[in-house]
N, CA, C and O atoms as a Maestro MAE file, in Angstrom:
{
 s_m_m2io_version
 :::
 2.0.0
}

f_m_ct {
 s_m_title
 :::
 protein
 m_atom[280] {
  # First column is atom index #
  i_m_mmod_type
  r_m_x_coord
  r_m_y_coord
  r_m_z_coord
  i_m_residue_number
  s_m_chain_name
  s_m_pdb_residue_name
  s_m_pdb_atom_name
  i_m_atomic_number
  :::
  1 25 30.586 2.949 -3.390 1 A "UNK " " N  " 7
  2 3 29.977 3.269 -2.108 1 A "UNK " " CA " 6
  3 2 29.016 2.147 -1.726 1 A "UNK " " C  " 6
  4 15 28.258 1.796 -2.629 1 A "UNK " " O  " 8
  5 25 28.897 1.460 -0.440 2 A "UNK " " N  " 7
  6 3 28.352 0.866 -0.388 2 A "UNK " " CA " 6
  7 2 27.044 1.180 0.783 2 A "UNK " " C  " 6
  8 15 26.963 1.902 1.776 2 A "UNK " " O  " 8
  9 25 25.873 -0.002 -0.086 3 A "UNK " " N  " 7
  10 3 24.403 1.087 0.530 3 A "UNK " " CA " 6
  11 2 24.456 0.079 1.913 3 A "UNK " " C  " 6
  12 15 24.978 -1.035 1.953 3 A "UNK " " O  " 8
  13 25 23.743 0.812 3.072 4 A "UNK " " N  " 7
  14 3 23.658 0.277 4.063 4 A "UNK " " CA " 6
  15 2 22.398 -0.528 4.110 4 A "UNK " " C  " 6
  16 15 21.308 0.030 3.977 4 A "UNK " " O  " 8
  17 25 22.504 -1.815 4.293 5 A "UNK " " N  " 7
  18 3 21.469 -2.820 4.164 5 A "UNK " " CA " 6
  19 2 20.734 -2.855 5.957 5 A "UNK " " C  " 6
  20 15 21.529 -3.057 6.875 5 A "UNK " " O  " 8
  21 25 19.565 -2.694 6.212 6 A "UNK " " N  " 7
  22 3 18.834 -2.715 7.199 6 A "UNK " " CA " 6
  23 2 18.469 -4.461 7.217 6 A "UNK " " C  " 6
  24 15 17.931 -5.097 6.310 6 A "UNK " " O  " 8
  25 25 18.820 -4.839 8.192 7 A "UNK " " N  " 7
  26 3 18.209 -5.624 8.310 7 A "UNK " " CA " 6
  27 2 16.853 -6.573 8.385 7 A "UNK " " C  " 6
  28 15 16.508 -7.655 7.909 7 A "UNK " " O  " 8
  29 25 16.376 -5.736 9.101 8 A "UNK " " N  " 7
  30 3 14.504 -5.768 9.010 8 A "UNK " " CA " 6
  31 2 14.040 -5.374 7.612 8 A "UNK " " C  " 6
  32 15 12.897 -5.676 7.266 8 A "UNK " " O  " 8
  33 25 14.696 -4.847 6.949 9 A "UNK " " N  " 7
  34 3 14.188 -4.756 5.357 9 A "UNK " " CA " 6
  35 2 14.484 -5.636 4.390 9 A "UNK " " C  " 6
  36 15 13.625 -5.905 3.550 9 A "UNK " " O  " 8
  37 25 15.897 -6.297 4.345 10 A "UNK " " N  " 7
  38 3 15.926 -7.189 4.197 10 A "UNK " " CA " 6
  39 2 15.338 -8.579 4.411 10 A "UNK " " C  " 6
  40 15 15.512 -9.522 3.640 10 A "UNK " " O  " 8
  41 25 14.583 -8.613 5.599 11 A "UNK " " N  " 7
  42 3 13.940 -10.025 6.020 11 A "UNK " " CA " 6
  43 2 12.476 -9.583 5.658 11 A "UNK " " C  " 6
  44 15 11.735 -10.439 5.174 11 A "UNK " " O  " 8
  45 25 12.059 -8.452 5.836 12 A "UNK " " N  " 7
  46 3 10.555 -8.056 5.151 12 A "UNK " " CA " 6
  47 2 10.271 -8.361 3.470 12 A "UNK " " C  " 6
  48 15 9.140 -8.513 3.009 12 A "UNK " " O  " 8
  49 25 11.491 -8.414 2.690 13 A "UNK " " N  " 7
  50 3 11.786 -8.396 1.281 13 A "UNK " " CA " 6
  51 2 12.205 -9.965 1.107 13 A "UNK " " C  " 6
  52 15 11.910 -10.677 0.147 13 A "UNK " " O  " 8
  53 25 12.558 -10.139 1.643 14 A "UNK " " N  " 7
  54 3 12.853 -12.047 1.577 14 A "UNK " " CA " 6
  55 2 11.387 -12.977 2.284 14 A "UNK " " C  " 6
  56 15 11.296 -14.163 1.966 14 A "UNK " " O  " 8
  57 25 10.557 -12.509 3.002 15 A "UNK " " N  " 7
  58 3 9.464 -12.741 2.923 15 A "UNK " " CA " 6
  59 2 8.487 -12.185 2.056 15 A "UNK " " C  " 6
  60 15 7.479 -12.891 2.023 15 A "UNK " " O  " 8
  61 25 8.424 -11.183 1.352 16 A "UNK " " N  " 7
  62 3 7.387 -10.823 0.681 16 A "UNK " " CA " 6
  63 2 7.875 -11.959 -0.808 16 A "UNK " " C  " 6
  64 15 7.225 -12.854 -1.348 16 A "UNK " " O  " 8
  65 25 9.424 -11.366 -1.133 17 A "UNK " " N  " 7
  66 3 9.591 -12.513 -2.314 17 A "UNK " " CA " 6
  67 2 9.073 -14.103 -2.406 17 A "UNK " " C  " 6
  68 15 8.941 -14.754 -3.442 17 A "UNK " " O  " 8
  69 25 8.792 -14.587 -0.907 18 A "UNK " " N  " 7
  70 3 8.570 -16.253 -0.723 18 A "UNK " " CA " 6
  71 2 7.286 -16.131 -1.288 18 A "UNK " " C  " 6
  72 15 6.856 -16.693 -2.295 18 A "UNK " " O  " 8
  73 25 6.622 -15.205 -0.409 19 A "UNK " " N  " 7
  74 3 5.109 -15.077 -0.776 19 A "UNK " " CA " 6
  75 2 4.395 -14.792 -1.843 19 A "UNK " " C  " 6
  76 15 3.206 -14.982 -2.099 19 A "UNK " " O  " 8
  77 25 5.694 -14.071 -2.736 20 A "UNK " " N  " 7
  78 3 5.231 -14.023 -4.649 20 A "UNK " " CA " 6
  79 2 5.331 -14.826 -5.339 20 A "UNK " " C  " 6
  80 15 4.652 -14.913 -6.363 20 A "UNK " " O  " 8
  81 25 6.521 -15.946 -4.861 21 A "UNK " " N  " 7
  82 3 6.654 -17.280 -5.036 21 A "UNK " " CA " 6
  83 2 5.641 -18.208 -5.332 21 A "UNK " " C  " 6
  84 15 5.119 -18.898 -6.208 21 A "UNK " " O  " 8
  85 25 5.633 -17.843 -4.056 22 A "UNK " " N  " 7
  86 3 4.256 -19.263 -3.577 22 A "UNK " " CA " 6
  87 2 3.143 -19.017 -5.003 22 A "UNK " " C  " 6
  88 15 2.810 -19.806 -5.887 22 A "UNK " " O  " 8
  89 25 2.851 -17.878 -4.810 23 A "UNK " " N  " 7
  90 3 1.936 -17.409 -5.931 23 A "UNK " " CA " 6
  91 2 2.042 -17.235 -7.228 23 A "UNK " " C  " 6
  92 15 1.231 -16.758 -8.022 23 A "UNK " " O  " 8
  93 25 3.564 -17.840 -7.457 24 A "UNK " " N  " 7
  94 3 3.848 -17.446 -9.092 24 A "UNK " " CA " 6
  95 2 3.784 -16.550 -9.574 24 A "UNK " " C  " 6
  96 15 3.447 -16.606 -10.757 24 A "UNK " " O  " 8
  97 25 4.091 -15.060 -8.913 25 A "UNK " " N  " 7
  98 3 4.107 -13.706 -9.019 25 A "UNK " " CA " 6
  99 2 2.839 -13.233 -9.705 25 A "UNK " " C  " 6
  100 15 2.685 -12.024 -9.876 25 A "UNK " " O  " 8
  101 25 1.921 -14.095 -10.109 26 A "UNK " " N  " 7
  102 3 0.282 -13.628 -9.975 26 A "UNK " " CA " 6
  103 2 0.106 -12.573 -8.463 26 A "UNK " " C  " 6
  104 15 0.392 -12.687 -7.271 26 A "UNK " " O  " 8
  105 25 -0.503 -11.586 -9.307 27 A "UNK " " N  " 7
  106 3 -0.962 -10.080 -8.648 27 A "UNK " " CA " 6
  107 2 -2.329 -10.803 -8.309 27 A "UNK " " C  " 6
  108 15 -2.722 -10.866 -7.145 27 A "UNK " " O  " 8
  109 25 -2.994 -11.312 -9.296 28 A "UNK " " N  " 7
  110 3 -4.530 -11.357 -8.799 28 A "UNK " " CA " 6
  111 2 -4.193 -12.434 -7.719 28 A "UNK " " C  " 6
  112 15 -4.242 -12.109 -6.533 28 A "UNK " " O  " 8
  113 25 -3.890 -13.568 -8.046 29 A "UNK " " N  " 7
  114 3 -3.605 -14.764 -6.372 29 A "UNK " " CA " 6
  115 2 -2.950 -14.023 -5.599 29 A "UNK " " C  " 6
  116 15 -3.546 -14.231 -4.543 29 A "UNK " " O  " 8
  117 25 -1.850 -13.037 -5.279 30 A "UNK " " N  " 7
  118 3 -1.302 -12.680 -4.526 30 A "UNK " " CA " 6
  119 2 -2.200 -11.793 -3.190 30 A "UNK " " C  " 6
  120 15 -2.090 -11.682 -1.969 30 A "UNK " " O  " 8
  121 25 -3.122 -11.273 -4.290 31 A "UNK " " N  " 7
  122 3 -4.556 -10.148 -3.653 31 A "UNK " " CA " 6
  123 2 -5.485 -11.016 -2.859 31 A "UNK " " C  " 6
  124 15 -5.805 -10.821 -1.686 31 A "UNK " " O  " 8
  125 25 -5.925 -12.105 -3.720 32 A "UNK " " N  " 7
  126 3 -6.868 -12.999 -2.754 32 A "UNK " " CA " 6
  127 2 -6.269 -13.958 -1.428 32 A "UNK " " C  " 6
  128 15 -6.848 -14.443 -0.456 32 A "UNK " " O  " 8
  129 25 -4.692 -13.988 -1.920 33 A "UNK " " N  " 7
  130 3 -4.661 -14.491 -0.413 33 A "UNK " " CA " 6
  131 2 -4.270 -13.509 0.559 33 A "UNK " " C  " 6
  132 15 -3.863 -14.020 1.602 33 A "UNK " " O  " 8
  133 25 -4.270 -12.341 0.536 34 A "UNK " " N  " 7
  134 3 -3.692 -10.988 1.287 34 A "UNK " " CA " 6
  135 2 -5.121 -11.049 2.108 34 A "UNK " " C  " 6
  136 15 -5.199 -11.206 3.326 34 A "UNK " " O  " 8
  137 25 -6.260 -10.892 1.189 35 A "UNK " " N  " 7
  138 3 -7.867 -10.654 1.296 35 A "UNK " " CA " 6
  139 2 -8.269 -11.537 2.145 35 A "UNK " " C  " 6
  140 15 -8.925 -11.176 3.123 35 A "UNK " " O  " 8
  141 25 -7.869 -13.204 1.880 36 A "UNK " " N  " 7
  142 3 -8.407 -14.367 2.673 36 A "UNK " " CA " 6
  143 2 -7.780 -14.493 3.795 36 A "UNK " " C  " 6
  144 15 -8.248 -15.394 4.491 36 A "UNK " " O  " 8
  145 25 -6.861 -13.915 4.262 37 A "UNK " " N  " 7
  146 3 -5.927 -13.617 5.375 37 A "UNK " " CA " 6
  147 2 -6.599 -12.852 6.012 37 A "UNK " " C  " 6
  148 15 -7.164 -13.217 7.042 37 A "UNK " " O  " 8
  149 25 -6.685 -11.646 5.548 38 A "UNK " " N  " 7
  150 3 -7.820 -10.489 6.442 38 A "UNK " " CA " 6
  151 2 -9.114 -10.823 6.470 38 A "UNK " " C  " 6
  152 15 -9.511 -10.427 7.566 38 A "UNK " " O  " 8
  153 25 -9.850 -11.237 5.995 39 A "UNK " " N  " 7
  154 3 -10.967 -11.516 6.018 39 A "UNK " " CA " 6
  155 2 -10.979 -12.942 7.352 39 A "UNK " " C  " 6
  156 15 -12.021 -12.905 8.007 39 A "UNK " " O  " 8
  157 25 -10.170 -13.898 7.706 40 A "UNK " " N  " 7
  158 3 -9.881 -14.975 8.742 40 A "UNK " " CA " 6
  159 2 -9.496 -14.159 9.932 40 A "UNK " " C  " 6
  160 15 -10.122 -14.347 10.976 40 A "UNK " " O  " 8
  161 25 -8.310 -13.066 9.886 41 A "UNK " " N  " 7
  162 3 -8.231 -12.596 11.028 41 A "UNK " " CA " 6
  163 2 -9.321 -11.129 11.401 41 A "UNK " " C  " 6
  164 15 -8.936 -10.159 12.054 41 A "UNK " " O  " 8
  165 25 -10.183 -11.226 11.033 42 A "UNK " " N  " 7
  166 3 -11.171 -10.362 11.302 42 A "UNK " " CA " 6
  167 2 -12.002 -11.219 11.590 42 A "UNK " " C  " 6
  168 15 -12.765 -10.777 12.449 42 A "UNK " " O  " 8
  169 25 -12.295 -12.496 11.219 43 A "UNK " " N  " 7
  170 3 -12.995 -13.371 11.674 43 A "UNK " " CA " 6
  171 2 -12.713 -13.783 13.406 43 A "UNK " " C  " 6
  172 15 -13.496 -13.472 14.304 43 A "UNK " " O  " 8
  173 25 -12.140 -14.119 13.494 44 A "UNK " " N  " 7
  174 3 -11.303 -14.474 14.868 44 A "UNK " " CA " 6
  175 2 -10.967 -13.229 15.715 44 A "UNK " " C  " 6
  176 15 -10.074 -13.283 16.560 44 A "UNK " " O  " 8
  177 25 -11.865 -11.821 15.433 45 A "UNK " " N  " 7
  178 3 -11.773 -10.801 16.741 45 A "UNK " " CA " 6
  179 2 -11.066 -10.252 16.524 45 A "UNK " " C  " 6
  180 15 -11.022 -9.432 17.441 45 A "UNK " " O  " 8
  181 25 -9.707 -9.881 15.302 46 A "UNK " " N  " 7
  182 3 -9.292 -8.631 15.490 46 A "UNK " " CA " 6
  183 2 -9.591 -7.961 14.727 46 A "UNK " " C  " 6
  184 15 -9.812 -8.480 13.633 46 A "UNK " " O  " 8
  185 25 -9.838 -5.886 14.899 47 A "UNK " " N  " 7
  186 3 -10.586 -5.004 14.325 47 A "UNK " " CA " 6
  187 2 -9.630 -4.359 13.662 47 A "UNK " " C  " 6
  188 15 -8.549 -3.866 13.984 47 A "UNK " " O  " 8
  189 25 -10.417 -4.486 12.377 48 A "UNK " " N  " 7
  190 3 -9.473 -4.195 11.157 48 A "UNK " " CA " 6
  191 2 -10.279 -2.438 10.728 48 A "UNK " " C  " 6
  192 15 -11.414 -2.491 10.255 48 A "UNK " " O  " 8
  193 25 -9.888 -1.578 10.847 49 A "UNK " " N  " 7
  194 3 -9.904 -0.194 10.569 49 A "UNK " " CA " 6
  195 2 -9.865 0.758 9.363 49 A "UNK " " C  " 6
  196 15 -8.907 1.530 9.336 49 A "UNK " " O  " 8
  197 25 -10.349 0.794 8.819 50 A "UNK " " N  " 7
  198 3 -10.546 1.688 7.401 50 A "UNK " " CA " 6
  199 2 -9.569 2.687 7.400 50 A "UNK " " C  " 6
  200 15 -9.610 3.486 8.335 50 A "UNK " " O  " 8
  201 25 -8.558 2.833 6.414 51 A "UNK " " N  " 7
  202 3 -7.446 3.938 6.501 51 A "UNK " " CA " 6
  203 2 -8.762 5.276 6.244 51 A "UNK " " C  " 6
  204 15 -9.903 5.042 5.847 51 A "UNK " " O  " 8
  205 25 -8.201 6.670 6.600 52 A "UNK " " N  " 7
  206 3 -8.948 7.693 6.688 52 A "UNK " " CA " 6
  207 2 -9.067 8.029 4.676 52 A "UNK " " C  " 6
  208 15 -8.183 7.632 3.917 52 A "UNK " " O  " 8
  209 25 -10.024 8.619 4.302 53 A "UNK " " N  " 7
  210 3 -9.801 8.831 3.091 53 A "UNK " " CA " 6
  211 2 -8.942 9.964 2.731 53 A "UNK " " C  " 6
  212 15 -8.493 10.627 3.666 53 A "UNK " " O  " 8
  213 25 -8.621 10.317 1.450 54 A "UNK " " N  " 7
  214 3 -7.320 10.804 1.058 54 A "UNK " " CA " 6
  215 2 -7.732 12.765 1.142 54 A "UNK " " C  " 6
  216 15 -8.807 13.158 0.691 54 A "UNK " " O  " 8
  217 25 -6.849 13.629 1.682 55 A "UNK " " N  " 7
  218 3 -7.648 14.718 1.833 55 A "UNK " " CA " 6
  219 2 -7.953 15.211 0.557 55 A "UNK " " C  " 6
  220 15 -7.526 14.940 -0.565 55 A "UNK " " O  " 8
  221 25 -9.022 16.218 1.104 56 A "UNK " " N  " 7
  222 3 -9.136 17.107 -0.077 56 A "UNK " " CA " 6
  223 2 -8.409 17.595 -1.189 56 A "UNK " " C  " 6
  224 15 -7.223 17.395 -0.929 56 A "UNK " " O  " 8
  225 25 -8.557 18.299 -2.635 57 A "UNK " " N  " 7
  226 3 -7.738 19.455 -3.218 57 A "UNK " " CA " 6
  227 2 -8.142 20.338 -2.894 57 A "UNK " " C  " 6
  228 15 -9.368 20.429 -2.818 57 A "UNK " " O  " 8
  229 25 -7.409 21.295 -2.584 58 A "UNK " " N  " 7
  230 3 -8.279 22.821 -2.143 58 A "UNK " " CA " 6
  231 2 -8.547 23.266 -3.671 58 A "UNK " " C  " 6
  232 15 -7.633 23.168 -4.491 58 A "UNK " " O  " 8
  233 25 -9.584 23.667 -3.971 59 A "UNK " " N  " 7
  234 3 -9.945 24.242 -5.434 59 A "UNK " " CA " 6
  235 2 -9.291 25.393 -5.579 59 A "UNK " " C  " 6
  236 15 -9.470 26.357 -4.835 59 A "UNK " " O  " 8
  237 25 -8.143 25.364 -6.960 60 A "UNK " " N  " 7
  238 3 -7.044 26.401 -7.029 60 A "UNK " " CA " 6
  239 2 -7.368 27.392 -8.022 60 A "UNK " " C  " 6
  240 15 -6.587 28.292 -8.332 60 A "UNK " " O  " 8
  241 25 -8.987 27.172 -8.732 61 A "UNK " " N  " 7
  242 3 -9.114 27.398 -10.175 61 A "UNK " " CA " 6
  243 2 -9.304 29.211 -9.717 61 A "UNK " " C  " 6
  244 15 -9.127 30.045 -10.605 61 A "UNK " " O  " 8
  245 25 -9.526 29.487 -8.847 62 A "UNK " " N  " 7
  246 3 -9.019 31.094 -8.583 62 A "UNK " " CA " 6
  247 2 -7.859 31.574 -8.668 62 A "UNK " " C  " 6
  248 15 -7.563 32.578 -9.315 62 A "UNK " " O  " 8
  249 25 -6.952 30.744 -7.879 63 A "UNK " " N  " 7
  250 3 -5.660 31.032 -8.342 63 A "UNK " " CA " 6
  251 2 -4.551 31.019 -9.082 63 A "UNK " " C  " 6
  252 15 -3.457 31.471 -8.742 63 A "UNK " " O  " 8
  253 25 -4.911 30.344 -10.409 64 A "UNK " " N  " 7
  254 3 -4.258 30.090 -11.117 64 A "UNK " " CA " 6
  255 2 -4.785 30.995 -12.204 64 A "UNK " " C  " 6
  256 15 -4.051 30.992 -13.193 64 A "UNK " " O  " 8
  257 25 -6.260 32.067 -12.339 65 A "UNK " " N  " 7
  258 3 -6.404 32.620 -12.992 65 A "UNK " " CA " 6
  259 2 -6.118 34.208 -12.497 65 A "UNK " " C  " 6
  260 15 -6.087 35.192 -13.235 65 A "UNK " " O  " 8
  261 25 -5.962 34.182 -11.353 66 A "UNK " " N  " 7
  262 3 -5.623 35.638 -10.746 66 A "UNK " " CA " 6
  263 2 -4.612 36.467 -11.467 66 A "UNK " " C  " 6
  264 15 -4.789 37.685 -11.490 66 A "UNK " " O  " 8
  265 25 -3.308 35.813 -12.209 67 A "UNK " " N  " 7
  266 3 -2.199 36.704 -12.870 67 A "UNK " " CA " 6
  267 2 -2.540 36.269 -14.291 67 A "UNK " " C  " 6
  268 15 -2.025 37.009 -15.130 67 A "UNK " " O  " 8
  269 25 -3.359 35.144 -14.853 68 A "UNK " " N  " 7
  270 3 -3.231 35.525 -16.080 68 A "UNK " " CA " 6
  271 2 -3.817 36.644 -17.146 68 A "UNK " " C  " 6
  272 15 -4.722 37.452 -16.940 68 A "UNK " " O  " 8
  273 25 -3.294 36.517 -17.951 69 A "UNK " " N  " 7
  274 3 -3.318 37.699 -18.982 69 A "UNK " " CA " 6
  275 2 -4.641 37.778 -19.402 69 A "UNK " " C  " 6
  276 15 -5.340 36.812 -19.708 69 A "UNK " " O  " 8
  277 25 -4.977 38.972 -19.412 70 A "UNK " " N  " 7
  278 3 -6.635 39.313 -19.481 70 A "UNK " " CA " 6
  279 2 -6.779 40.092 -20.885 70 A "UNK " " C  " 6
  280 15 -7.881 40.495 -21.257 70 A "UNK " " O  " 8
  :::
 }
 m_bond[279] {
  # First column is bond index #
  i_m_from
  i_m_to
  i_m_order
  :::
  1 1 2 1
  2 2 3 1
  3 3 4 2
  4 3 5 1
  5 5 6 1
  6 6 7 1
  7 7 8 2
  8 7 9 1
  9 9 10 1
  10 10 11 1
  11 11 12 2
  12 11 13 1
  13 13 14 1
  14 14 15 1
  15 15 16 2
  16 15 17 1
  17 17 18 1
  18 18 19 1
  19 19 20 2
  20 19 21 1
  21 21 22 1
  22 22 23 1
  23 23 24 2
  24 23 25 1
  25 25 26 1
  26 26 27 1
  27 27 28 2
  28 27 29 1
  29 29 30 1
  30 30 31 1
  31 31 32 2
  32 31 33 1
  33 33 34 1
  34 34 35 1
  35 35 36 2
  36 35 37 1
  37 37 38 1
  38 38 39 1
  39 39 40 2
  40 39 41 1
  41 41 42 1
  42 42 43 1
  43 43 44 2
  44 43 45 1
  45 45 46 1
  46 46 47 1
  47 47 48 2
  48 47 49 1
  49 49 50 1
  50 50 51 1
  51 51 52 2
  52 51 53 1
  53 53 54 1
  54 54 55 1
  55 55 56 2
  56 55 57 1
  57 57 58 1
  58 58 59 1
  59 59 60 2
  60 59 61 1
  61 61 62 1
  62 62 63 1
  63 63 64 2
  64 63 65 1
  65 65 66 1
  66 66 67 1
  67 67 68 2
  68 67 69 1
  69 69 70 1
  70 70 71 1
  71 71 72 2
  72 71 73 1
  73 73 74 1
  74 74 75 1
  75 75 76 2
  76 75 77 1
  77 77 78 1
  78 78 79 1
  79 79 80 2
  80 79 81 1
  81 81 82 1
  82 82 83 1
  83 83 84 2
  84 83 85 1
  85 85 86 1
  86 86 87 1
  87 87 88 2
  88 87 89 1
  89 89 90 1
  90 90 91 1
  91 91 92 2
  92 91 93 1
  93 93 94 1
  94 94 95 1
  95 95 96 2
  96 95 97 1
  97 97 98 1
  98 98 99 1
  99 99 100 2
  100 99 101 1
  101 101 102 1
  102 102 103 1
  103 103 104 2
  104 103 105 1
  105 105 106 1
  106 106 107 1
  107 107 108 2
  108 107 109 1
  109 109 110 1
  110 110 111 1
  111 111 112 2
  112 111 113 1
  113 113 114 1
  114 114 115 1
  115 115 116 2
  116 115 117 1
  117 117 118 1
  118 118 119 1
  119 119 120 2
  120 119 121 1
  121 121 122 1
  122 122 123 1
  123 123 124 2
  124 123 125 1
  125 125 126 1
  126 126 127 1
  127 127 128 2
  128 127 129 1
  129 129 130 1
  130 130 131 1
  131 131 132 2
  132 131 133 1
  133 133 134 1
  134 134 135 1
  135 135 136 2
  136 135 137 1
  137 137 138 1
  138 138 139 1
  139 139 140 2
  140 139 141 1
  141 141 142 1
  142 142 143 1
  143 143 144 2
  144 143 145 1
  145 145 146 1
  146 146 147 1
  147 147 148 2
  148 147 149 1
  149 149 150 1
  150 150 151 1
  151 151 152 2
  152 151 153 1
  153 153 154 1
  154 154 155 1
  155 155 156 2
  156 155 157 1
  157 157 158 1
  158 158 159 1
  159 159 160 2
  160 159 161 1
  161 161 162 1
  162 162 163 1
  163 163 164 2
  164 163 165 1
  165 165 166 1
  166 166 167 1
  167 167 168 2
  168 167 169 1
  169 169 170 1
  170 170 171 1
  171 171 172 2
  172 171 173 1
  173 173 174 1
  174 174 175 1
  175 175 176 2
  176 175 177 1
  177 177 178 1
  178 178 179 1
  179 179 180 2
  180 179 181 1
  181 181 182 1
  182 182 183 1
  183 183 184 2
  184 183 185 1
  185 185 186 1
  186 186 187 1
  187 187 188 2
  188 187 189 1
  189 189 190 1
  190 190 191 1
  191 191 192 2
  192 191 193 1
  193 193 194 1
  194 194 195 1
  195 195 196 2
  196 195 197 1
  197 197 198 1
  198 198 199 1
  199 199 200 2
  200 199 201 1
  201 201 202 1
  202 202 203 1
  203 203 204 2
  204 203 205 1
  205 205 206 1
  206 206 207 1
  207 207 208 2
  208 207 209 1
  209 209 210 1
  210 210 211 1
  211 211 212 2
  212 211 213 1
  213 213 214 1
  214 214 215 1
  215 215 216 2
  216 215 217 1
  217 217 218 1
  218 218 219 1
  219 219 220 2
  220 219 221 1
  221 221 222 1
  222 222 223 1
  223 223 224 2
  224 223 225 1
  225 225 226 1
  226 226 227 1
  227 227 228 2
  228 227 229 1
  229 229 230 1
  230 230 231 1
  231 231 232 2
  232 231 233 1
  233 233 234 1
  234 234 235 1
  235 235 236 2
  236 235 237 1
  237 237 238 1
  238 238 239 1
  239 239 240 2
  240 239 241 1
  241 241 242 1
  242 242 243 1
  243 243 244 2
  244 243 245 1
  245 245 246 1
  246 246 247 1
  247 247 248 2
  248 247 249 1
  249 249 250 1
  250 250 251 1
  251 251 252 2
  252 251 253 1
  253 253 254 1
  254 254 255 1
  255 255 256 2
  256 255 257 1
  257 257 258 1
  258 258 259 1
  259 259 260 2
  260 259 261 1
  261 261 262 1
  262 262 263 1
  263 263 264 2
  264 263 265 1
  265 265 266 1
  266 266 267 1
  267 267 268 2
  268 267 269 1
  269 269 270 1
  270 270 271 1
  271 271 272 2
  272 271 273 1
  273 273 274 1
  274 274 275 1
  275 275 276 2
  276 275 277 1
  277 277 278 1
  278 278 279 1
  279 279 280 2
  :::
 }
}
């Protein structure tokens, strides 16, 4: 069966690979130039936005003791 290749994923994945390249698949260089990138275009006026933080757990510790064995 053959998988259907997207195009735009393909060219997103052939650029990210150049860019691990460049970096010698170093995670830590890969981070600082992601960082020195954002940190230049935030420099130059565009507003870079804090993702929202991750929601709550609703505290379950009631319910998980409600049926046990007493």
């Amino acid at each position: 069966m053959k998988v259907f290749e997207d195009e735009i994923i393909a060219e997103v994945r052939a650029i990210r690979e150049a860019h691990a390249a460049k970096f010698n698949y170093d995670l830590d260089a890969i981070f600082a130039d992601i960082k020195k990138s954002q940190e230049k275009r935030i420099a130059s006026g565009f507003v870079y936005i804090q993702p929202p933080p991750p929601a709550a757990m609703p505290n379950t510790a009631l319910q998980r003791t409600r049926f046990a064995r007493r």
